[in-house]
C-alpha positions in Angstrom: 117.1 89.6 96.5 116.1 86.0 97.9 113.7 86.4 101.0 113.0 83.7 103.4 109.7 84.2 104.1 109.5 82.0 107.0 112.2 83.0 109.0 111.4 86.7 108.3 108.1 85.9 110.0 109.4 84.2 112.7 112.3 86.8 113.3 109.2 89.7 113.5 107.0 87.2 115.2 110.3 86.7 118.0 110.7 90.6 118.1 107.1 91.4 119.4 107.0 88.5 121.8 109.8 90.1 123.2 108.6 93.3 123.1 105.5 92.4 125.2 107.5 90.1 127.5 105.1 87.1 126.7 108.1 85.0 124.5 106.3 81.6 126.2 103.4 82.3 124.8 103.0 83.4 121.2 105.1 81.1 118.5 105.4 81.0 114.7 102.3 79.1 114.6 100.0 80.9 116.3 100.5 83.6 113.7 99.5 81.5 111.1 95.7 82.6 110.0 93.5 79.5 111.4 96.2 77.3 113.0 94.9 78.0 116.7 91.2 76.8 116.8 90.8 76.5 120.7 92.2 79.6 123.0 94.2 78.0 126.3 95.2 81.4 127.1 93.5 82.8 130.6 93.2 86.7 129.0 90.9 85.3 126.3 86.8 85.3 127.6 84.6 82.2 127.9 82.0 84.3 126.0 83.2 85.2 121.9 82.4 83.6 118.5 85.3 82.3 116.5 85.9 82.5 113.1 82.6 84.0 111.8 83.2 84.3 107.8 81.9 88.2 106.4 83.1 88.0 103.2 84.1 85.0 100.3 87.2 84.9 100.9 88.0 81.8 103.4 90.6 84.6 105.6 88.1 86.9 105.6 87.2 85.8 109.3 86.5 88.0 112.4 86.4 86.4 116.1 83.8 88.5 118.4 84.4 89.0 122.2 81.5 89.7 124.4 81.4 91.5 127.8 80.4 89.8 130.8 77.6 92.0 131.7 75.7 93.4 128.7 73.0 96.0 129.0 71.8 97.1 126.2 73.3 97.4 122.7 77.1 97.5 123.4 79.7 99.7 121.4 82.1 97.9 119.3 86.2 98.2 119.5 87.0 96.6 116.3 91.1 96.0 115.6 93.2 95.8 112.4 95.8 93.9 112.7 99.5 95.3 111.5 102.0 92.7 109.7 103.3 94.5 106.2 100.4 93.5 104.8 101.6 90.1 104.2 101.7 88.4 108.1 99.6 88.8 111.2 96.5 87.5 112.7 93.2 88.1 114.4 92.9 87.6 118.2 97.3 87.8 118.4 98.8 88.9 121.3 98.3 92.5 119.7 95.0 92.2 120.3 95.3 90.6 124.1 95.4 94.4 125.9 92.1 95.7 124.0 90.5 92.8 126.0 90.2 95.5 128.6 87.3 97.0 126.5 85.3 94.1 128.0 85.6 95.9 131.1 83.9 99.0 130.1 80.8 97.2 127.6 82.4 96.9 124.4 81.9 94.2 122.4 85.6 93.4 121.4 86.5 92.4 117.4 89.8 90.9 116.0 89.4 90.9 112.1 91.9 88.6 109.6 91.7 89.4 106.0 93.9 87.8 103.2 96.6 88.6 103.7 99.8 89.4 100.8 100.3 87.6 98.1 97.8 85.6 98.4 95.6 88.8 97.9 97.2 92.1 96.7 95.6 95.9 96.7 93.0 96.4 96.8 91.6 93.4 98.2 92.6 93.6 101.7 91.1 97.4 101.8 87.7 96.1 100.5 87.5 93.3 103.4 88.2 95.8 106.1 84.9 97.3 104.4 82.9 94.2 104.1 83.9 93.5 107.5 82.4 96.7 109.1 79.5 96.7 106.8 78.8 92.8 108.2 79.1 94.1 111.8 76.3 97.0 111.0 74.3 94.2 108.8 74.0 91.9 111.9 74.1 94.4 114.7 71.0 92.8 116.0 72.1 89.2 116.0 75.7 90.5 118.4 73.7 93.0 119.9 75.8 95.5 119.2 75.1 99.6 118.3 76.3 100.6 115.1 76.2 104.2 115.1 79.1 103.5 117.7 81.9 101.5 116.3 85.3 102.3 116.6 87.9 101.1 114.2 91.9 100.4 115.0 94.7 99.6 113.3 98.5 99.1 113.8 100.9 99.8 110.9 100.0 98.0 108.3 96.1 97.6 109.7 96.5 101.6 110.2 96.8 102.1 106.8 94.0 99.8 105.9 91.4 101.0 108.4 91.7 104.5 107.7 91.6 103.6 103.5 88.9 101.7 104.2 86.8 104.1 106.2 87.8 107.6 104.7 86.7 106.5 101.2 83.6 105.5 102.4 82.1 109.1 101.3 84.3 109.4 98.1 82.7 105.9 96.8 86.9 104.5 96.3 86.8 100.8 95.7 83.0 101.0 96.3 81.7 103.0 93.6 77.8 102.5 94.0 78.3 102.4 97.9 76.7 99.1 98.4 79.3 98.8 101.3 78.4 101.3 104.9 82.2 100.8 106.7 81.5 104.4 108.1 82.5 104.4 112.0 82.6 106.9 114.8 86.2 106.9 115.4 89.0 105.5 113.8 92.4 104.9 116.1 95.8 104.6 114.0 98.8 103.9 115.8 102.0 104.0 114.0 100.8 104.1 110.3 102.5 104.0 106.6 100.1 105.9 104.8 102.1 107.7 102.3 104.3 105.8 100.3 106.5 108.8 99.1 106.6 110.7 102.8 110.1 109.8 104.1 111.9 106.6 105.1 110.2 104.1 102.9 109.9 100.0 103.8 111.5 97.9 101.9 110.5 98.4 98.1 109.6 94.3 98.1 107.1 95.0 101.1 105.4 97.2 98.1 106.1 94.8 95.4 104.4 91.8 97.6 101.3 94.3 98.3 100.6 95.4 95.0 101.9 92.7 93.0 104.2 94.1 90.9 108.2 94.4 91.0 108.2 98.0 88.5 106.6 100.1 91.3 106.5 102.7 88.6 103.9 100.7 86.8 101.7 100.8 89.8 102.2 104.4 90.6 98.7 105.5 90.2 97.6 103.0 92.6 99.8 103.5 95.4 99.2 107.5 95.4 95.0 106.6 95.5 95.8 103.7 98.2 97.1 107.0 100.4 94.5 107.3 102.7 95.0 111.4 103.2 93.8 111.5 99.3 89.9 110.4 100.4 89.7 112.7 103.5 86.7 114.5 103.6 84.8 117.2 106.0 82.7 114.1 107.2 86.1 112.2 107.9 85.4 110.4 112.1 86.9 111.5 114.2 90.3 110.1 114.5 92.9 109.4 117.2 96.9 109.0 115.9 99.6 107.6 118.4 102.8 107.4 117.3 106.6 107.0 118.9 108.9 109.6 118.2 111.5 106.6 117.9 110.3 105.1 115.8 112.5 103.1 113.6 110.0 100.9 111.0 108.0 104.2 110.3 108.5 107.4 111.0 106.4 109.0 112.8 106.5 111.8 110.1 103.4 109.7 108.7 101.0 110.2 111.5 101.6 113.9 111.9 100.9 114.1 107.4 98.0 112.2 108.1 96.9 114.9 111.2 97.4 117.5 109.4 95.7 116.7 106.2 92.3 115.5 108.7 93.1 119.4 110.9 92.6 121.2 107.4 90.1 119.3 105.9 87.7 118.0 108.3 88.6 120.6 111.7 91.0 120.3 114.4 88.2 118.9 116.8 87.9 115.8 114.7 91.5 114.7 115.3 94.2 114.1 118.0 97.8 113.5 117.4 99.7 112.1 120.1 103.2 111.6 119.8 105.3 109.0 122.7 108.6 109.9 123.6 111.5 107.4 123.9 108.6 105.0 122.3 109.5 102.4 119.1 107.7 101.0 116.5 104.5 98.4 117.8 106.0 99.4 121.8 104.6 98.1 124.4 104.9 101.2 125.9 101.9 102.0 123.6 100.1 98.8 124.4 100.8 98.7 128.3 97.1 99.1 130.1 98.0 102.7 131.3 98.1 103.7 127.7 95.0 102.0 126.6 93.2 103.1 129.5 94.0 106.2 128.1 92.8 104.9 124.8 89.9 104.0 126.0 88.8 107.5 127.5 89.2 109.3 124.6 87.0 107.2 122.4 84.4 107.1 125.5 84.4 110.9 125.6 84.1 110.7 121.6 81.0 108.4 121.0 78.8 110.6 123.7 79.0 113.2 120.6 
């Protein structure tokens, strides 16, 4: 099958614009990695850093948001962006509603990592490490507390935030732990975790991640890239939000995920929440009621 790359970005590009209600704002263009240099939209802060490199890879590039008022070291609220691991970029309008972390003394990170095919699995997983390893490397420099960093990701940036920080303890991808991507809390909305749960994406959404058309050939690799396979007892505690409706994926992958984190690690170090009448990346999900929400939780969490 032919696939037009371009207009398949734009088309999903057009469809969450629409979804948030801000079509003026966010174009093709802006989603390209590095394209927008300068941020003319009001919601972004006067204080951030752009584009500060924590890895070699020229995407591997994290903006950093500060809070108007800091006193003391600040908690962190680091995102993931989603994308099928092959669009999407930091400081989107995904990211525009965690903003209101500013309000309540986070420091605010939007990470990009290379995205598919330029880079395939693992890759993408091991920047999502570097990345939080970086942050706890220079914690002094952003003045920011490491024991209290919380990790998101949507969809795609779901899977590779949890991958990235449940093998932290099993030494996956980093087998002489010279990486620490251990957080707090991890927050995983609407994840594909398990390749072989359910309705699948597209077999080429596979193929372009892991580089190879004979998924067969790669099998081994897609059941360790599973993030419930590197669960431990230690696992953070973790928040899973997912819409009932939704149609991308099911939300029959959050509530595996749950349950493998409820046996493993203890029903206190998980909450499932599941949205009624609520799609895939909704804004339902993303509206500031929900977030607020969000937000309580993970307060309520890092005082543990």
């Amino acid at each position: 099958m032919d696939i037009n790359v371009t207009e398949l970005i734009k088309g999903a590009i057009a469809a969450t614009a629409k979804r948030f209600g801000d079509e003026k704002i966010v174009t093709a263009e802006d989603m390209i990695p590095h394209m927008r240099t300068v941020h003319g939209d009001a919601y972004y802060p006067q204080k951030y850093i752009e584009n500060v490199q924590y890895a070699a890879s020229e995407d591997a590039r994290m903006d950093i948001y500060f809070p108007d008022e800091q006193t003391g070291t600040c908690p962190v609220f680091v995102e993931v962006h989603g994308g099928a691991w092959y669009f999407g970029q930091k400081s989107s309008i995904e990211f525009k509603p965690f903003l209101y972390g500013l309000k309540k003394g986070y420091v605010c990170v939007s990470l990009g990592y290379t995205l598919a095919p330029k880079a395939t699995y693992p890759q993408p997983v091991i920047e999502i490490k570097q990345a939080i390893d970086y942050l706890k490397k220079h914690a002094a420099e952003y003045n920011i507390d490491p024991a209290r960093i919380v990790l998101w990701g949507g969809s795609a940036g779901a899977h590779l935030a949890a991958l990235a920080t449940y093998s932290t303890d099993t030494g996956y991808l980093d087998e002489q732990h010279t990486l620490d991507s251990s957080v707090k809390m991890l927050v995983l909305w609407y994840g594909c975790h398990n390749y072989y749960l359910g309705k699948q994406l597209d077999s080429w959404v596979y193929q372009n991640f892991f580089a190879e058309k004979d998924l067969r050939k790669v099998a081994q690799q897609i059941v360790l890239s599973n993030p419930g396979c590197h669960v431990t007892k230690d696992a953070p505690f973790t928040l899973l939000q997912h819409g009932l409706n939704d149609m991308v994926v099911p939300y029959e992958q959050s509530v595996y995920l749950y349950d493998i984190i409820k046996t493993i690690a203890g029903e206190e170090r998980c909450v499932l929440d599941l949205v009624e009448q609520c799609d895939h990346a909704d804004r339902k999900l993303f509206a500031e009621e929900n977030v607020a929400k969000m937000f309580e939780i993970i307060e309520s969490k890092l005082e543990k």
